[in-house]
N, C-alpha and C positions, 0 to 999 in steps of 0.2 A: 691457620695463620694468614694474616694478610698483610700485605705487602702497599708499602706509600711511598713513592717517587716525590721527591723534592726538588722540581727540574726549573731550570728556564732557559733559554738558547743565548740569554743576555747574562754577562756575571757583573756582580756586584750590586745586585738586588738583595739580599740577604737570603739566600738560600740555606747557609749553614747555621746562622741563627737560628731559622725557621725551624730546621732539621734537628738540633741537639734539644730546642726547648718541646717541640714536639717530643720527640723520642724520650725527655726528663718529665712531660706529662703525663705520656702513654705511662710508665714504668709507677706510677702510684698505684697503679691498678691492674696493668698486662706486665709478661714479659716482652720486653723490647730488647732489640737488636737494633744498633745504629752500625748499616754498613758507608763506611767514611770513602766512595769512591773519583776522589778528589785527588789529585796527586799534591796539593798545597796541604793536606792533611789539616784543615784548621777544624775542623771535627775530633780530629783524632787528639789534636791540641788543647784544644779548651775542654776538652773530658781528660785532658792530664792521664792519656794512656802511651804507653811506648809504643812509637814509630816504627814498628819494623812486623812485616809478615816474612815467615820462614819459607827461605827457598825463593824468597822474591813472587811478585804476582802470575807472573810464569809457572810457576808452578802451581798455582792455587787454582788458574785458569785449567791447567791441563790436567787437574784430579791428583797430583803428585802429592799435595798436600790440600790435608780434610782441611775443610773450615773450620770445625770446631777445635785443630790446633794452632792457627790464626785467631783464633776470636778473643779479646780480653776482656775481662770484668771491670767496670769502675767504682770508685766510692760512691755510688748510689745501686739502691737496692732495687733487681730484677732488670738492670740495666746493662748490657754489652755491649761492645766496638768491634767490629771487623775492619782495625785499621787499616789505613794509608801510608805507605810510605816511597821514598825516592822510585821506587821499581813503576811504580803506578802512571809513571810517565809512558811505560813501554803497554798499557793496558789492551790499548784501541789494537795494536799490533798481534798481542797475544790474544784477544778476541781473533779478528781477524784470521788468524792461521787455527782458530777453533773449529770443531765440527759444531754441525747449524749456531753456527757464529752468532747471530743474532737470539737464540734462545738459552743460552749459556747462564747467564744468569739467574734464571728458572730453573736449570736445573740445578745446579746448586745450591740454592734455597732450599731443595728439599728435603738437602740432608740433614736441614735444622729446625724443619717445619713442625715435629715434634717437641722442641725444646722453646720455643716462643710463639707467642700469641700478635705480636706483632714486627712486621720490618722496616724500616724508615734507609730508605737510600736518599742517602746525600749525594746529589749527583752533580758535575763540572758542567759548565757550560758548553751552549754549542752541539750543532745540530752531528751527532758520529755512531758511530757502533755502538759508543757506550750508553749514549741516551737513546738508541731502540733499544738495546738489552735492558737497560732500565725500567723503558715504558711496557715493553711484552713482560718482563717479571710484576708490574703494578697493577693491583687493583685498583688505585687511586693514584694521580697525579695530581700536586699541589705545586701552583706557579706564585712565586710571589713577584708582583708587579710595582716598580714603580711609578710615582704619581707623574708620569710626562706624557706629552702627545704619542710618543713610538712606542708607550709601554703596548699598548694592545695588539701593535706586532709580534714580537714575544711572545703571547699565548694564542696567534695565530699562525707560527710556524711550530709551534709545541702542537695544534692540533695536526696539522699537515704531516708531520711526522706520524702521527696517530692514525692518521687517517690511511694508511697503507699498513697496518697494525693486523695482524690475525687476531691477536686477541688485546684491545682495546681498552683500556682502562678508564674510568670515568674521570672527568679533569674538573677542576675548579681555579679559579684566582684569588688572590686578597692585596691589596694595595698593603705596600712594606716600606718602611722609612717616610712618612707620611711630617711632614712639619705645616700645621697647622698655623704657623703664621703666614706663611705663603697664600698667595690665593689661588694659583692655578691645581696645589696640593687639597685645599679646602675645595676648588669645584670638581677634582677627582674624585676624592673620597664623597662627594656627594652623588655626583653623577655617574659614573664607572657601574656600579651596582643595580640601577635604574635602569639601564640602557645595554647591559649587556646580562644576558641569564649566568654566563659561568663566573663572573666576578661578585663572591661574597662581599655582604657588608662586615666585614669583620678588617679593622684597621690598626697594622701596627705602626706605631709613633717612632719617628728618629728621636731618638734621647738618649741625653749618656747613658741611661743604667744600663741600655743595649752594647754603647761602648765599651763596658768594664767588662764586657765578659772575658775578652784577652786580657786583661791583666788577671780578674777573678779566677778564671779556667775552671769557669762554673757555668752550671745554666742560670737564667734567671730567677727562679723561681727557689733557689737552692741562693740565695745573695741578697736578691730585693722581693721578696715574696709577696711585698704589700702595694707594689708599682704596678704602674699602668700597664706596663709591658706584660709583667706576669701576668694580670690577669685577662690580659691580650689572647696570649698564648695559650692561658687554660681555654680561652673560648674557642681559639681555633680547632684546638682536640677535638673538644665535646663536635665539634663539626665533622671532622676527619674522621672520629669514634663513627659516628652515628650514619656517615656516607658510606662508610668504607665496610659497616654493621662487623665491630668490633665490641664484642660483648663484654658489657660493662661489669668491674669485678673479677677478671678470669681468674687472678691468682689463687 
């Protein structure tokens, strides 16, 4: 099983976009798990799954209750939620009074590591307990950046965190919300990818059909399958697939 961080220390980069269309591309071909640990639950939202873990995240944290009786299935096939709900507010604190607090999240996963081929945390913003638990559980960190002068801040306190990491994850960037009429947007996406090794060339566009996903409470690709965005995001997989050596076909 391998495990993918969708982090960034700045919110409102599209991280959860990033996270549900990934985790709706992984699932053509792996099983996926998307754990929703956002206390906005908009993960858990636009998969159109119910808001509520049993016994609150307190108890999920403290082993009181399995994950696999938290975890819901959505209208797509080999695809699961490990929602989000109100409790998630209290998450950092229930880490926090955990034993090795910081490794929590790894172990946990492993009582599902048999049942999926892949894991996609959609992770809050902001540098805390929850984003090292995050990044010690990832094989891969995926940062989406937007196209401004401070994005490259961003994914250099994402490394900084990492860098005091025992076990380190590999990271990469992709510029997210990208409007191509702009020009400081147009010499991002040109330059960003030239000039720095972790920032792929792979660009996703601000457009509405990224819009509708809250009204659709679908992934893209399951709505606009023939849009740029989709096949945006098929290319990000095939990247994330092949970083993160998630073998093609598992199901």
């Amino acid at each position: 099983m391998k495990t993918v961080a969708v982090y960034s220390t700045k919110g409102g980069v599209g991280k959860t976009t990033a996270a549900v269309n990934l985790a709706w591309q992984a699932s053509r071909e792996c099983r996926v798990l998307l754990w929703d640990l956002d206390p906005q639950g908009a993960s858990t939202y636009v998969l159109n799954v119910k808001a509520r873990v049993k016994g609150g995240v307190d108890s999920l944290i403290r082993g009181k209750t399995e994950m696999d009786a938290a975890i819901r299935s959505t209208a797509y096939a080999n695809l699961d939620v490990l929602p989000a709900d109100e409790t998630y507010r209290r998450l950092e604190l229930a880490l926090d009074a955990a034993k090795k607090s910081t490794q929590r999240f790894a172990k946990m996963l492993e009582s599902v590591s048999d049942h999926y081929d892949v894991v996609i945390l959609d992770c809050p913003p902001g540098a805390s307990l929850v984003a090292t638990n995050a990044l010690h559980a990832a094989d891969l960190a995926v940062v989406p950046l937007v196209p401004s002068p401070l994005s490259l801040r961003s994914l250099a306190q994402v490394n900084e965190i990492i860098e005091v990491s025992d076990r380190p994850p590999k990271v990469f960037a992709f510029l997210s919300m990208v409007d191509r009429r702009k020009l400081v947007h147009r010499s991002a996406a040109e330059l960003l990818p030239q000039e720095h090794p972790q920032v792929i060339d792979i660009v996703v566009p601000a457009t509405v059909v990224i819009e509708r996903m809250g009204a659709e409470r679908a992934p893209i690709g399951a709505y606009a399958p023939g849009s740029e965005a989709a096949r945006v995001f098929a290319q990000l997989w095939d990247y994330v697939r092949s970083s993160s050596k998630v073998k093609r076909g598992s199901l």
